[in-house]
TIKOL-609626 format. One record per residue (C-alpha): z, x, y. Coordinates in steps of 0.2 Angstrom, whole numbers, plus 5000, padded with zeros to 4 digits. Layout:
N
PT    Z    X    Y
PT    Z    X    Y
...
% end
This chain:
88
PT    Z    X    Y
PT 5538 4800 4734
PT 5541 4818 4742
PT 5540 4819 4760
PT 5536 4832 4769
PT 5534 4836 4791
PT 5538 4816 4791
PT 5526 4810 4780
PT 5523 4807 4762
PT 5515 4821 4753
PT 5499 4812 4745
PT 5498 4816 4725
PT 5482 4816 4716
PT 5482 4817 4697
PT 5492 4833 4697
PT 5487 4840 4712
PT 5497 4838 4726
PT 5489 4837 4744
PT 5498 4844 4760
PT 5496 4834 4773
PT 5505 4838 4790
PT 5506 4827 4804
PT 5498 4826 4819
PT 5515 4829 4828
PT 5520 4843 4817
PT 5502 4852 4821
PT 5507 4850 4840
PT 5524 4854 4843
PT 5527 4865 4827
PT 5520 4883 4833
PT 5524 4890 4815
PT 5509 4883 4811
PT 5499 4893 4824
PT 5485 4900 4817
PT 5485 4893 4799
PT 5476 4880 4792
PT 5483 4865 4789
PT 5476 4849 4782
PT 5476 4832 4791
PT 5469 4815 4792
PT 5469 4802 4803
PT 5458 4790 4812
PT 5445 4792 4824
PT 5451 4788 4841
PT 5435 4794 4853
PT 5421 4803 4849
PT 5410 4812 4863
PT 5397 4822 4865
PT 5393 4824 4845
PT 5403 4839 4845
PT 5423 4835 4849
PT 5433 4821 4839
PT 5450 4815 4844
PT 5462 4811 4827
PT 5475 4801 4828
PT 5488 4795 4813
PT 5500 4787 4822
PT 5515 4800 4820
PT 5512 4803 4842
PT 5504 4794 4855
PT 5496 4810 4860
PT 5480 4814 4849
PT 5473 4833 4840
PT 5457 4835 4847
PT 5446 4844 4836
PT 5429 4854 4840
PT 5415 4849 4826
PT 5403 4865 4820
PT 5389 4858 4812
PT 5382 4874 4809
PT 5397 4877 4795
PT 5395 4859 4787
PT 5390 4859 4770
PT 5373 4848 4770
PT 5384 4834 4759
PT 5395 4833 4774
PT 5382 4833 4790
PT 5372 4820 4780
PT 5387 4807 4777
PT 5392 4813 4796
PT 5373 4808 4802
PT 5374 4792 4792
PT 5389 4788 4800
PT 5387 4792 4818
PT 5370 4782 4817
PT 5381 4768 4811
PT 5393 4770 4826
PT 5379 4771 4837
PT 5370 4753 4832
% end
């Protein structure tokens, strides 16, 4: 499997995903400004509006801000589904 900032680059059919690392999207500052394409887990989530993803390539976590007004309504409704899940 190809590796690529540490990790494995993810292949689908014949697609190939890019993922970068959490590390790599916090120390590498090439990547300033770009976007780039992670995944991770959910380590807090506050306020409805700020997520901190982890996927264990650091300790330390991306914390990313959540604008609801540019979800698609496919995403808010599995995001309200799922929030109402977390909150039971």
């Amino acid at each position: 499997m190809p590796v690529k900032g540490g990790l494995p680059v993810r292949r689908s059919s014949d697609s190939v995903f890019d993922m970068t690392s959490i590390i790599d999207a916090l120390d590498n500052e090439t990547l300033t400004g770009h976007t780039v394409t992670v995944a991770g887990w959910v380590r807090t989530f506050r306020s409805d509006r700020s997520i901190a993803l982890n996927d264990g390539s650091t300790i330390r976590n991306l914390q990313c801000v959540i604008d609801q007004e540019k979800m698609d309504v496919t995403t808010r409704a599995l995001y309200h589904e799922r929030r109402s899940e977390m909150l039971r």
